[in-house]
N, C-alpha and C positions, 0 to 999 in steps of 0.2 A: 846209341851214338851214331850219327850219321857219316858218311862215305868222308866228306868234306873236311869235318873235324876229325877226323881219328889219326893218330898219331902214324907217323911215317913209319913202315913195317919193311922188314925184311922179307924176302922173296927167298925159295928155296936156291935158288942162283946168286944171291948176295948182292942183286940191284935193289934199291929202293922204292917202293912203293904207299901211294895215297897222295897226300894232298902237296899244294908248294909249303914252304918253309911259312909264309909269311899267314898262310891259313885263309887268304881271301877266295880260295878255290878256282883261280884266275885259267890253272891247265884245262876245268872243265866247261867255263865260257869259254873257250879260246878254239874250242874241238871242232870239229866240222858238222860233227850230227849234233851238237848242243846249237847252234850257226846255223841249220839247216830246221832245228824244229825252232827257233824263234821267230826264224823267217816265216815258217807256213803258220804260226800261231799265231804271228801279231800283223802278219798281213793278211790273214783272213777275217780278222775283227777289224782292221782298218777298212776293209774292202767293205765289209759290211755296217758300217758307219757311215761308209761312205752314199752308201745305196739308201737307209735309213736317211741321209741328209737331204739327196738328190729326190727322194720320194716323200718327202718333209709331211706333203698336206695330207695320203695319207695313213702314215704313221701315226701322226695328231690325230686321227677320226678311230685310229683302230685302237689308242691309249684314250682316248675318249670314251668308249664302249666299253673300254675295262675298267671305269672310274680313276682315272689316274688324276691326282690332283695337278691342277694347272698345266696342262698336258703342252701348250701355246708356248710356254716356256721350258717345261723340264725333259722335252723328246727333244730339241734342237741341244741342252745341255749338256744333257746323258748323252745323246751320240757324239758330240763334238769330245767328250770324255776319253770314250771310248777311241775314236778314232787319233786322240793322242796318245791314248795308251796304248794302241796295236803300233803304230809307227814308233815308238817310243823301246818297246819289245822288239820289235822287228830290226833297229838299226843298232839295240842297246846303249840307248842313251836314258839318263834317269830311270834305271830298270828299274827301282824301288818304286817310285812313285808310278810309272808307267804301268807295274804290277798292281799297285794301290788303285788306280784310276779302272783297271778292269775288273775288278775285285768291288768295286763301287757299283759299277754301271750292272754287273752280272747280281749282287746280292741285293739291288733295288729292285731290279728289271725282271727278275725272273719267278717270283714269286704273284706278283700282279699279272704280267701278261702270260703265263701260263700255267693258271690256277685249274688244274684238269681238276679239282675237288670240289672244284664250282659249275661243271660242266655234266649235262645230262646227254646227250648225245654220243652213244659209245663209242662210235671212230671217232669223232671229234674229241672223247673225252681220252682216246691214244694217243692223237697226236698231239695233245698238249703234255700229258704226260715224257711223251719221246726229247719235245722240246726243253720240258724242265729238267729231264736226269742228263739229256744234252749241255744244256750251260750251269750243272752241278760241277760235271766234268769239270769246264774251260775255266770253274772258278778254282778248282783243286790246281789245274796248271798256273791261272793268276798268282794261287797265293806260295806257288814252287818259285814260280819266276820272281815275285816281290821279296822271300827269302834270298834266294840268292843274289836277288841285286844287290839287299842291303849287307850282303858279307863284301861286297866292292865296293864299299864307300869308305 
């Protein structure tokens, strides 16, 4: 049973403890550190959506070389994705969806562009590895933030 859902408990001091009454778990979007790690979450994937957009041509040559189908249209999609999902995270507006859209771009994206299982070159075949257990990670936080969003709807 998770933090959020568990029933409101007594404290050895007779204050109350766990979640608000209403069950949306609004005390712990509301916290400073839950506010403080959306912010560096979803403005670090905006940022870098951002860099993807700004470096547009490229991104298309390097989704090119990994066979990414129709690369001309789906690297401008996917990062535009993404960077509504990071600002989206970042300001908590449509966390659900915003959760959803990084959770999109991260389980398209990272199996293609960093297929270290395809790679014969053994530093090269690191850092692609580093890169994928990397945005395994950001998708395990995507898909924390897309839960909790949709307990706020």
């Amino acid at each position: 049973m998770s933090f959020l859902s568990q029933e409101r408990q007594q404290s050895d001091s007779g204050s109350t403890v766990g979640t608000d009454p209403s069950g949306t778990g609004s005390e712990v979007t509301e916290s400073t550190l839950f506010r403080l790690g959306r912010l560096l979450f979803g403005g670090i994937l905006a940022f870098n959506a951002l860099d993807n957009l700004r470096n547009l041509e490229g991104r298309i040559a390097y989704a090119e070389s990994k066979d990414v189908p129709a690369p001309q249209l789906s690297v401008p999609a996917i990062s535009g994705g993404l960077l509504m999902g990071g600002i989206g995270i970042a300001l908590w507006r449509v966390p659900a969806a915003a959760g959803a859209a990084i959770a999109s771009f991260l389980i398209g994206v990272t199996p293609m562009m960093h297929d270290f299982w395809n790679v014969d070159d053994p530093e090269e075949q690191q850092q692609q590895l580093i890169h994928f257990l990397k945005n395994t990670a950001l998708l395990g936080a995507a898909l924390a933030f897309l839960k909790v969003g949709q307990r706020e709807n």
